[in-house]
Biopython code that builds the backbone (N, CA, C, O; Angstrom):
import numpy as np
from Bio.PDB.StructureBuilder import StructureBuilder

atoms = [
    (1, "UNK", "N", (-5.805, 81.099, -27.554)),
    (1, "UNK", "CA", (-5.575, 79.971, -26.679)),
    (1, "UNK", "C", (-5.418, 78.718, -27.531)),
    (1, "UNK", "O", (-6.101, 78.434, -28.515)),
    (2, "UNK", "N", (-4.282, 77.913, -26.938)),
    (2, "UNK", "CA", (-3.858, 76.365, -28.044)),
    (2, "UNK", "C", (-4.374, 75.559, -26.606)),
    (2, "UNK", "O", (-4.392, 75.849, -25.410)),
    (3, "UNK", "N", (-4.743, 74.490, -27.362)),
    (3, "UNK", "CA", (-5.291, 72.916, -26.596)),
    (3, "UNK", "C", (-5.471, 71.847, -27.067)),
    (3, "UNK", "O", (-6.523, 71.460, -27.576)),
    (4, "UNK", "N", (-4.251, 71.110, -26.930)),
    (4, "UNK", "CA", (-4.517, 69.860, -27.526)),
    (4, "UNK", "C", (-5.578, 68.896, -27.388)),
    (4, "UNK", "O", (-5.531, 68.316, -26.303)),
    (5, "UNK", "N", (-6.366, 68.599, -28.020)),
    (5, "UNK", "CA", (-7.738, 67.712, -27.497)),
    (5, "UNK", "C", (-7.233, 66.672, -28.289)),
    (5, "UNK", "O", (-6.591, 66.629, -29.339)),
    (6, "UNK", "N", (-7.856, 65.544, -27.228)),
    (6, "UNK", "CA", (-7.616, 64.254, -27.785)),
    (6, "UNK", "C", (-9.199, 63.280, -27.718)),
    (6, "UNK", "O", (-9.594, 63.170, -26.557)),
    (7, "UNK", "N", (-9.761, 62.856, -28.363)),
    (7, "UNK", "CA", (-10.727, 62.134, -27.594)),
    (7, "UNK", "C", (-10.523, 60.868, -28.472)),
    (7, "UNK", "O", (-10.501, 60.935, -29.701)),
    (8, "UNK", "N", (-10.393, 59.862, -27.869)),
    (8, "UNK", "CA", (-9.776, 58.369, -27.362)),
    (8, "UNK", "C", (-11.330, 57.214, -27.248)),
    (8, "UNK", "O", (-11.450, 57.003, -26.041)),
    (9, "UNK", "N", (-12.162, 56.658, -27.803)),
    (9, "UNK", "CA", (-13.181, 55.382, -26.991)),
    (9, "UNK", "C", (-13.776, 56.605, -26.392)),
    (9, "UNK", "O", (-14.080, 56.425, -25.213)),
    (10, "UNK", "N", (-14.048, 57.860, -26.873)),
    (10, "UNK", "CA", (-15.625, 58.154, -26.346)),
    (10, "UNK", "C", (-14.808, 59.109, -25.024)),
    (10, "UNK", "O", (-15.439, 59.886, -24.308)),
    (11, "UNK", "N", (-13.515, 58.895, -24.908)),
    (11, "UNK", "CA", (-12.945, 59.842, -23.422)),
    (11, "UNK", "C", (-11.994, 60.892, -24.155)),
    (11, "UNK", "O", (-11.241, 61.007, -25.123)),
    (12, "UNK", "N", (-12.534, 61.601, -23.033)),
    (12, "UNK", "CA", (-11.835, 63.116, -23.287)),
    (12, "UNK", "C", (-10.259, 63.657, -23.091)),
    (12, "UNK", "O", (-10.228, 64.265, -22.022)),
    (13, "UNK", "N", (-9.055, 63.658, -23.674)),
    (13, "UNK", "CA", (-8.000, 63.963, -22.868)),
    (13, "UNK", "C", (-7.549, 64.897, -23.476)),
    (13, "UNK", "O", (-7.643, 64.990, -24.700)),
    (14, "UNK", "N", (-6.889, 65.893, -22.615)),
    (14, "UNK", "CA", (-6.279, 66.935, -22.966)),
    (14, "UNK", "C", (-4.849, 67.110, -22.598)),
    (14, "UNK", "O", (-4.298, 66.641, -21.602)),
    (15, "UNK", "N", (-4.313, 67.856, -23.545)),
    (15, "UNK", "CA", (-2.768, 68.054, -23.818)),
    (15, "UNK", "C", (-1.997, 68.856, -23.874)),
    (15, "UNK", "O", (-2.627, 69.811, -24.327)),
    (16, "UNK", "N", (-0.588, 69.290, -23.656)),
    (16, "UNK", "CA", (-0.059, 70.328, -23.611)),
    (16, "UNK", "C", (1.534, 69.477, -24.051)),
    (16, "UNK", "O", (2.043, 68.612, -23.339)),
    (17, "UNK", "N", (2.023, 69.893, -25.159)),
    (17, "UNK", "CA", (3.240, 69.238, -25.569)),
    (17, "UNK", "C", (4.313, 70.693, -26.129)),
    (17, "UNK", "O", (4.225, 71.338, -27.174)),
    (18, "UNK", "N", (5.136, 70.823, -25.153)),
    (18, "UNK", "CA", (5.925, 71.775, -25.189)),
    (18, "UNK", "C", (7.336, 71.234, -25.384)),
    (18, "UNK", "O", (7.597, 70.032, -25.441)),
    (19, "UNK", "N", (8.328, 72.340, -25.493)),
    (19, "UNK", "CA", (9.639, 71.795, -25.702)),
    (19, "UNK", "C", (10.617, 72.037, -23.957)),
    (19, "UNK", "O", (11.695, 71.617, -23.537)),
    (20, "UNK", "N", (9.687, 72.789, -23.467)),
    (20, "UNK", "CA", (10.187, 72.730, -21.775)),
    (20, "UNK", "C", (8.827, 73.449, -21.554)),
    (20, "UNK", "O", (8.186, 74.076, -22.398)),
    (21, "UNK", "N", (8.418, 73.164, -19.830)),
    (21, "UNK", "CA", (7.511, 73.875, -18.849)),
    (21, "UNK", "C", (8.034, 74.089, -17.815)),
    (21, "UNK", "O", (8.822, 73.327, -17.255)),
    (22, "UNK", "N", (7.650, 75.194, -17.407)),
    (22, "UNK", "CA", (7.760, 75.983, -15.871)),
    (22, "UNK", "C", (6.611, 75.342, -15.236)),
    (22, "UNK", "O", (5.673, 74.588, -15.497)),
    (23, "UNK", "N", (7.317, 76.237, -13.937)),
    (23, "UNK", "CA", (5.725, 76.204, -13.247)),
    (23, "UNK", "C", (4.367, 76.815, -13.561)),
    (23, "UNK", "O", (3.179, 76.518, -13.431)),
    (24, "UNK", "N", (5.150, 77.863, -14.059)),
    (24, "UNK", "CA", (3.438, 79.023, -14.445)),
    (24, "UNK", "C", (3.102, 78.551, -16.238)),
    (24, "UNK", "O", (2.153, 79.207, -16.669)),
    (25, "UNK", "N", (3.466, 77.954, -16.874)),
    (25, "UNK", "CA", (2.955, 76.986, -17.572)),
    (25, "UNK", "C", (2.166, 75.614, -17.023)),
    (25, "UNK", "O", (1.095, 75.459, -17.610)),
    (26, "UNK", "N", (2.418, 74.741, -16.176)),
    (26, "UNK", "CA", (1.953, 73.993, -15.517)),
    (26, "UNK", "C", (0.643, 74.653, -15.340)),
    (26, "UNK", "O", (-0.455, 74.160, -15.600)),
    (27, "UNK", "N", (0.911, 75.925, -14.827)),
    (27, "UNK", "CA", (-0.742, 76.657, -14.270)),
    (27, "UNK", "C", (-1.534, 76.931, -15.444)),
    (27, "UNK", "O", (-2.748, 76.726, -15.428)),
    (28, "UNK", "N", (-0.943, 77.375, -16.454)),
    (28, "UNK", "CA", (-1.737, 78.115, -17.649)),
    (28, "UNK", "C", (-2.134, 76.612, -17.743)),
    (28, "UNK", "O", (-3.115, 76.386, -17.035)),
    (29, "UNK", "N", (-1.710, 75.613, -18.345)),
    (29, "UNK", "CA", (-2.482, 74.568, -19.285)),
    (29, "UNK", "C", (-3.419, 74.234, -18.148)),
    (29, "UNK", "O", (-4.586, 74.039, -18.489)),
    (30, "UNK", "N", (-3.136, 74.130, -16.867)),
    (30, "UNK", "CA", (-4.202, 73.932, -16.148)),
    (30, "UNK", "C", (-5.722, 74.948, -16.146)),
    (30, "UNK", "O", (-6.884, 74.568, -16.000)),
    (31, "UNK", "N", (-5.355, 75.898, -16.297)),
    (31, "UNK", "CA", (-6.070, 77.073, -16.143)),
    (31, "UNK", "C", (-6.609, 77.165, -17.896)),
    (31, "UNK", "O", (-7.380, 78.091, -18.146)),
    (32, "UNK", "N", (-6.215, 76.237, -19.057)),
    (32, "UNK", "CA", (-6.747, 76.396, -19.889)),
    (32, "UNK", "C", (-7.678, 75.177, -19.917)),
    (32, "UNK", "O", (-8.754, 75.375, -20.481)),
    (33, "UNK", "N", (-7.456, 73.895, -19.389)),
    (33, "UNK", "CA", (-7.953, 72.580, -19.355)),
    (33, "UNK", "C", (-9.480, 73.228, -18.778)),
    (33, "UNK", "O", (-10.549, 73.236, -19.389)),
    (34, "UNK", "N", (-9.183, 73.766, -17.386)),
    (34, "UNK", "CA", (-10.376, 74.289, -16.969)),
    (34, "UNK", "C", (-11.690, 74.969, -17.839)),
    (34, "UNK", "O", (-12.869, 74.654, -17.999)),
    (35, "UNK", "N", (-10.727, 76.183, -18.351)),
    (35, "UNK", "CA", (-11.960, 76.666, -19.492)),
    (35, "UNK", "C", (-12.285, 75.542, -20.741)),
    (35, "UNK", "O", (-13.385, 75.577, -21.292)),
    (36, "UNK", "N", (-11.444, 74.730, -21.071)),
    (36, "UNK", "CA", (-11.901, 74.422, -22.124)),
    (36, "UNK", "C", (-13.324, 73.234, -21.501)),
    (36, "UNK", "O", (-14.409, 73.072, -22.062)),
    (37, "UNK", "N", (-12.837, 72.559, -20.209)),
    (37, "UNK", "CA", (-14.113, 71.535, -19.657)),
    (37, "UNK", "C", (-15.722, 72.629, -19.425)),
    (37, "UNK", "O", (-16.854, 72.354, -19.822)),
    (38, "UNK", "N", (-15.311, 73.741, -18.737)),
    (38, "UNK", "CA", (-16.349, 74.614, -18.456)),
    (38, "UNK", "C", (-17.127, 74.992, -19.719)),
    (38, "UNK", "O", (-18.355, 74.998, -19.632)),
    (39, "UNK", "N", (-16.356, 75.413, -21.272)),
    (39, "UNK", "CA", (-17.507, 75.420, -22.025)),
    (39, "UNK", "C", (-17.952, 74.408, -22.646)),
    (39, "UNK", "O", (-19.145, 74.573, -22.901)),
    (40, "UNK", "N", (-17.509, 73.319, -23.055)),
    (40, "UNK", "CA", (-17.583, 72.319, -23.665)),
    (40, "UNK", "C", (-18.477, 71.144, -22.683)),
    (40, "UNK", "O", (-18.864, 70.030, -23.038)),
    (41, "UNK", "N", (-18.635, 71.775, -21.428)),
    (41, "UNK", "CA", (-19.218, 70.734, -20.232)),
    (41, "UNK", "C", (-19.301, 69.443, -20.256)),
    (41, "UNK", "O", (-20.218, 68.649, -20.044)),
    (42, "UNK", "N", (-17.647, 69.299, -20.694)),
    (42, "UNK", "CA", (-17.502, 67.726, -20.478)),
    (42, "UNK", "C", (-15.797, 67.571, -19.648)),
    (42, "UNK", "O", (-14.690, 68.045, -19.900)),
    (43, "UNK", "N", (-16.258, 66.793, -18.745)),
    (43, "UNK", "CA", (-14.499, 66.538, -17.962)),
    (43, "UNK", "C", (-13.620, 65.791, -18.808)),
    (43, "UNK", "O", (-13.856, 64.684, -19.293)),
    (44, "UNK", "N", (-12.735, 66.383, -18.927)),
    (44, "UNK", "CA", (-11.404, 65.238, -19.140)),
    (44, "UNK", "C", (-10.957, 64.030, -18.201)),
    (44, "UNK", "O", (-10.839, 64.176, -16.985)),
    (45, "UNK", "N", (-10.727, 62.873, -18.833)),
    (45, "UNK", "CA", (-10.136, 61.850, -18.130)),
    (45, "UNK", "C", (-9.035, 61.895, -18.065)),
    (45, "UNK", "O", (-8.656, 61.213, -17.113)),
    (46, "UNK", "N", (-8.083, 62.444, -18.689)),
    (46, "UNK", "CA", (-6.403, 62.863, -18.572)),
    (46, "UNK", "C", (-6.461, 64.138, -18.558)),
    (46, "UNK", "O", (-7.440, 64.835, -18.826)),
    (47, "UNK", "N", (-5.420, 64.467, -18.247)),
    (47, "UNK", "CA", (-4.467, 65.392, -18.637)),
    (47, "UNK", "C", (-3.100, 65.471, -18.746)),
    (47, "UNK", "O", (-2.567, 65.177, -17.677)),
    (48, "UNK", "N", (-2.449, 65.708, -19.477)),
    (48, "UNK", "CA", (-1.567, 65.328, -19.873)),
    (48, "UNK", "C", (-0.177, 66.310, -20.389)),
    (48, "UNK", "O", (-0.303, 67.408, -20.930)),
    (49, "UNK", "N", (0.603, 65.916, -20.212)),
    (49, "UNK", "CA", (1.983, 67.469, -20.087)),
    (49, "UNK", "C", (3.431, 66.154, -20.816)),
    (49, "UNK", "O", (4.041, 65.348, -20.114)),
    (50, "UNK", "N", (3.569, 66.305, -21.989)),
    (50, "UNK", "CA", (4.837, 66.183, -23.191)),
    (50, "UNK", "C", (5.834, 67.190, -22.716)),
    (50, "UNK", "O", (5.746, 68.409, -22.864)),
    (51, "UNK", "N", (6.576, 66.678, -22.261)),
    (51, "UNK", "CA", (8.089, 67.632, -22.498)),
    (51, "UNK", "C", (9.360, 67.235, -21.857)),
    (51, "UNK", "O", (9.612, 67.055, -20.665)),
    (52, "UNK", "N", (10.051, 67.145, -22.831)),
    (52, "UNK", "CA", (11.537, 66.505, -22.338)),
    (52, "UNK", "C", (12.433, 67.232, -21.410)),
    (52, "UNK", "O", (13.504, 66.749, -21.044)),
    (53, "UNK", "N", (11.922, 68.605, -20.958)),
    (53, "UNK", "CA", (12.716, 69.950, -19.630)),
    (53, "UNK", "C", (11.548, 70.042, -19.139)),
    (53, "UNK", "O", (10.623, 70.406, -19.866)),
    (54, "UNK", "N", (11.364, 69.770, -17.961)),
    (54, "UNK", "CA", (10.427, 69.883, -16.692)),
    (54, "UNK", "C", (10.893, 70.334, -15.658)),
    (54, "UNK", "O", (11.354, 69.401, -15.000)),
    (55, "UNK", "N", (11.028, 71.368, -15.119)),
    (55, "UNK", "CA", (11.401, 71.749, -13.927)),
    (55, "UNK", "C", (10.591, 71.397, -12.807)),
    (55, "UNK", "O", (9.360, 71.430, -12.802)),
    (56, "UNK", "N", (11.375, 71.036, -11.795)),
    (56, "UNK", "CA", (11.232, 70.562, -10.802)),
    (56, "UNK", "C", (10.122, 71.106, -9.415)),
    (56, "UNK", "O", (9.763, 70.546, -8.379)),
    (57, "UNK", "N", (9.788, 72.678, -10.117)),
    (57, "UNK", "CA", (8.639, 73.348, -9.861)),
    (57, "UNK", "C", (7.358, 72.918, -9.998)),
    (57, "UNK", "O", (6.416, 72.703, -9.234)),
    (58, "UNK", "N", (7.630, 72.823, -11.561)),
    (58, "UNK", "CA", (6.824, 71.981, -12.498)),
    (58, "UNK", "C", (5.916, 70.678, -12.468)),
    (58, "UNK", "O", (4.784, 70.423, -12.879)),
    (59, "UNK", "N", (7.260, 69.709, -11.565)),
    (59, "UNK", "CA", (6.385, 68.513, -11.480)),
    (59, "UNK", "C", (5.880, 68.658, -10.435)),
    (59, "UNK", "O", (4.843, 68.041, -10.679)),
    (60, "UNK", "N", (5.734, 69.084, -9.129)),
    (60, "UNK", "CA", (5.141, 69.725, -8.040)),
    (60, "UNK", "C", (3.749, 69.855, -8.219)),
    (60, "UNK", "O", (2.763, 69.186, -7.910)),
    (61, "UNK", "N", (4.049, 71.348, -9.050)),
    (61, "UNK", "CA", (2.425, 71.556, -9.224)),
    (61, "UNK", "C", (1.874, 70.421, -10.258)),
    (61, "UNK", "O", (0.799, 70.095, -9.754)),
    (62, "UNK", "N", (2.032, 69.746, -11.297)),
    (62, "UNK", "CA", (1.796, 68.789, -11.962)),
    (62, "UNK", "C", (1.027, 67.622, -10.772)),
    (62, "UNK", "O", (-0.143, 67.248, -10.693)),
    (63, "UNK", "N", (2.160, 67.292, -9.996)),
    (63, "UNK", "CA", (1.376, 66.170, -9.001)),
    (63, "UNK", "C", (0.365, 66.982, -7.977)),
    (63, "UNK", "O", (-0.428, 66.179, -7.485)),
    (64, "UNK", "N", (0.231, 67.830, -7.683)),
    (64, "UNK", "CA", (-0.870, 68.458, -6.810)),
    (64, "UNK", "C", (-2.058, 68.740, -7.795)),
    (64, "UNK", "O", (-3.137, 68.603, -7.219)),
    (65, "UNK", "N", (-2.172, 69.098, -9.133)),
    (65, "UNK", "CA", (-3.141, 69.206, -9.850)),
    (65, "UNK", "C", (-3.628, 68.318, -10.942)),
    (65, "UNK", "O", (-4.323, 68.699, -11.884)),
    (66, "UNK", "N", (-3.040, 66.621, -10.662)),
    (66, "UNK", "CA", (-3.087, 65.713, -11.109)),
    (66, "UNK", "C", (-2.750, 65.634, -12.859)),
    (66, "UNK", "O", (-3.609, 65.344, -13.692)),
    (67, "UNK", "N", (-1.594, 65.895, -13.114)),
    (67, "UNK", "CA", (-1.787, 66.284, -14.617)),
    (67, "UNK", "C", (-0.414, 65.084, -14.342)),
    (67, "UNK", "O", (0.393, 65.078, -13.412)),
    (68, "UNK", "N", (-0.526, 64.109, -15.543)),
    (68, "UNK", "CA", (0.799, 63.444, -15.858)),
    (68, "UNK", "C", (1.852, 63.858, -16.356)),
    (68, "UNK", "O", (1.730, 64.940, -16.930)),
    (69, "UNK", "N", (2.535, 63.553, -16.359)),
    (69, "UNK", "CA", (4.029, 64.434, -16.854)),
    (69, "UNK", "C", (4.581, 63.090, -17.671)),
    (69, "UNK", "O", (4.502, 61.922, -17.289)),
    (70, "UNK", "N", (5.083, 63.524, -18.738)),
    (70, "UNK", "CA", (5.710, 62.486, -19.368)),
    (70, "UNK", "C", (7.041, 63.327, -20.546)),
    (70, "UNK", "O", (6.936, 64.398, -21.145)),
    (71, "UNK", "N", (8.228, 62.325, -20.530)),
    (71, "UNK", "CA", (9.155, 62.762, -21.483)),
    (71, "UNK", "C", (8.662, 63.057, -22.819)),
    (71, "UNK", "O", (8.613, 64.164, -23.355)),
    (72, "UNK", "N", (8.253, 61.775, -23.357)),
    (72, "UNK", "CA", (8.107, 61.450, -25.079)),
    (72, "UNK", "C", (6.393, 61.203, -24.767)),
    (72, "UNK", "O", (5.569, 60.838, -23.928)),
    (73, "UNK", "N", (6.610, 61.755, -26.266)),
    (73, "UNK", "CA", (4.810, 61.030, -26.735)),
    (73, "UNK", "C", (4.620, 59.746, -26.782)),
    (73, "UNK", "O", (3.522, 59.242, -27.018)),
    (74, "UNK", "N", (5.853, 58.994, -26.523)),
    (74, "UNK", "CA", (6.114, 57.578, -27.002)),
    (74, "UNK", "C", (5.883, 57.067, -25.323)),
    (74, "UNK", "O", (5.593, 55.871, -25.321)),
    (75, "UNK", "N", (5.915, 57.436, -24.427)),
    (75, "UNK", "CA", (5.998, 57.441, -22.688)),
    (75, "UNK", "C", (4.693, 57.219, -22.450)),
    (75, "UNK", "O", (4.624, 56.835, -21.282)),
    (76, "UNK", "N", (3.614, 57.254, -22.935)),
    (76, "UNK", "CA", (1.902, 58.072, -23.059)),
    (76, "UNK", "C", (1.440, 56.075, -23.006)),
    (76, "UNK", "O", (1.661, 55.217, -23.861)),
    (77, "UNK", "N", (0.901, 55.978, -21.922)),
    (77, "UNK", "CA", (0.113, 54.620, -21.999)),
    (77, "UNK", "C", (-0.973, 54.613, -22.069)),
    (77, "UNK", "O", (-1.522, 55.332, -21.235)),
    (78, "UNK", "N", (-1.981, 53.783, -23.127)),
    (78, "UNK", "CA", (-3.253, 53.814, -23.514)),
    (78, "UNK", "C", (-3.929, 53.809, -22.114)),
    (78, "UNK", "O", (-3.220, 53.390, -21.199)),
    (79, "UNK", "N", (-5.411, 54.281, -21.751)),
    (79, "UNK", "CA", (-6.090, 53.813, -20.581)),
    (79, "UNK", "C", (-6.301, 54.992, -19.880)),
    (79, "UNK", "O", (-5.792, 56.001, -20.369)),
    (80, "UNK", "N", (-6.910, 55.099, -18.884)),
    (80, "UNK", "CA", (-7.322, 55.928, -17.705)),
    (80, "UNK", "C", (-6.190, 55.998, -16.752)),
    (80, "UNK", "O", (-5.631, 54.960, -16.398)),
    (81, "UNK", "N", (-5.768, 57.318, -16.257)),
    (81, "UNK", "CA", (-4.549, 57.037, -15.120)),
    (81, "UNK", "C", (-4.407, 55.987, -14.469)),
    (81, "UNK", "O", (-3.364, 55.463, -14.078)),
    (82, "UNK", "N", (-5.622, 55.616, -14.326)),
    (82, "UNK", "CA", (-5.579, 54.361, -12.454)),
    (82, "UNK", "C", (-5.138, 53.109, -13.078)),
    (82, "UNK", "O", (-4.592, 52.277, -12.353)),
    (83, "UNK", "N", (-5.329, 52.823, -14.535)),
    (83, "UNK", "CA", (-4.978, 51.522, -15.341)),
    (83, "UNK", "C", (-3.667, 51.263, -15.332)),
    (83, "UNK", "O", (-3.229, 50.275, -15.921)),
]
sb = StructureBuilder()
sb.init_structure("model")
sb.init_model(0)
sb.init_chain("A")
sb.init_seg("    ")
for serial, (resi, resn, name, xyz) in enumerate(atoms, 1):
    if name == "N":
        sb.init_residue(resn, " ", resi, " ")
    sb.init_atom(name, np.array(xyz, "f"), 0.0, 1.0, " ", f" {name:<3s}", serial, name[0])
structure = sb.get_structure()
């Protein structure tokens, strides 16, 4: 299992930077974010999805399982979603 961890000022964010995602990618990084908070017993404040091909599946489940979607790493704004 790959997981980008980021920790930022003490907050936790996690990552998934691909060169395209599906939907059932959308699920895996979700479904890996999960295990990685469950052993580590700490929540992430992001989550976060890099990739310039996003299918339209993709951003779906992305917005129902709150994960940001962004083109570039350069797209990525410092802060907590709600900021």
């Amino acid at each position: 299992m790959e997981l980008d961890v980021v920790i930022h000022d003490n907050l936790l964010i996690l990552c998934e930077i691909k060169s395209s995602i599906s939907k059932s990618d959308m699920y895996a990084f979700e479904r890996k974010a999960r295990l990685y908070e469950n052993r580590y017993q700490q929540k992430a404040v992001r989550k976060l999805v890099i990739s310039p091909m996003l299918d339209d599946q993709a951003k779906e489940v992305a917005r129902r399982l709150g994960i940001e979607v962004y083109s570039h790493a350069n797209d990525v704004k410092p802060g907590k979603p709600s900021e």
